[in-house]
N, C-alpha and C positions, 0 to 999 in steps of 0.2 A: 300543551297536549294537542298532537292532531283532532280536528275536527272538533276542538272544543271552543268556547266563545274567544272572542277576541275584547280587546280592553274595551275598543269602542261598541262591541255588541252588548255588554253589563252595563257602558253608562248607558246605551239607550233603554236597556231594558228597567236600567234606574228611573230616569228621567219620565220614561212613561209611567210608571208606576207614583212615582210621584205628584208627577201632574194631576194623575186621576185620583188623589185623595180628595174626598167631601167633607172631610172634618177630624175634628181628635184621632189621631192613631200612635196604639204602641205597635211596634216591628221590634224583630230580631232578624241578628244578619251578622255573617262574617264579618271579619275590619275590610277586605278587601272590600267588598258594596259599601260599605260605610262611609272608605277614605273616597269613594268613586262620587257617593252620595252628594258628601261634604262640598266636596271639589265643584260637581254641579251647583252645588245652593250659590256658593259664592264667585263662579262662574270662570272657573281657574280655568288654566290648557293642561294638557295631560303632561308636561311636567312635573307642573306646580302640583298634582293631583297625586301625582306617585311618591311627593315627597312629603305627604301628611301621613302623620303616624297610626296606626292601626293597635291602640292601645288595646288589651285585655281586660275584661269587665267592667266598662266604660259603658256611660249613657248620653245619650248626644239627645240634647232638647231643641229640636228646628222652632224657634219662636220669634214671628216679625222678620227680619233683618240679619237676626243673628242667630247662633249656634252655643250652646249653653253647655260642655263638658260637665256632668257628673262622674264621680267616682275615678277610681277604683279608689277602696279604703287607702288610708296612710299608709299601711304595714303591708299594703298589697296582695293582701291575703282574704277572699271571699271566703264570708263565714256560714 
């Protein structure tokens, strides 16, 4: 979209956001910031970044080192 952000304008605006958490937080966010997010924690290039999935009611636990996938149900179906 003209004049709308660019890939590298969301991760910065990740990245800063990120950095500046003080402690515990829950967020909501598109998959797109998510898969952007991800990519930063583990410090991919935007290749690697575009090619993680942006799964649908999915909860990502940033904990230590690593990234923690919860959900989506079995059946795929949020109740």
């Amino acid at each position: 979209m003209p004049g709308g952000e660019s890939y590298a304008d969301v991760a910065k605006r990740a990245a800063d956001w990120f950095e500046g958490l003080t402690g515990p937080t829950i967020a909501v966010s598109h998959g797109g910031f998510s898969r952007i997010l991800r990519g930063l924690y583990y410090g991919l290039g935007w290749q690697q970044m575009s090619g993680l999935d942006e799964p649908y009611g999915t909860v990502f636990k940033f904990y230590a080192d690593q990234i923690i996938r919860i959900g989506p149900p079995p059946s795929g179906k949020l109740r």
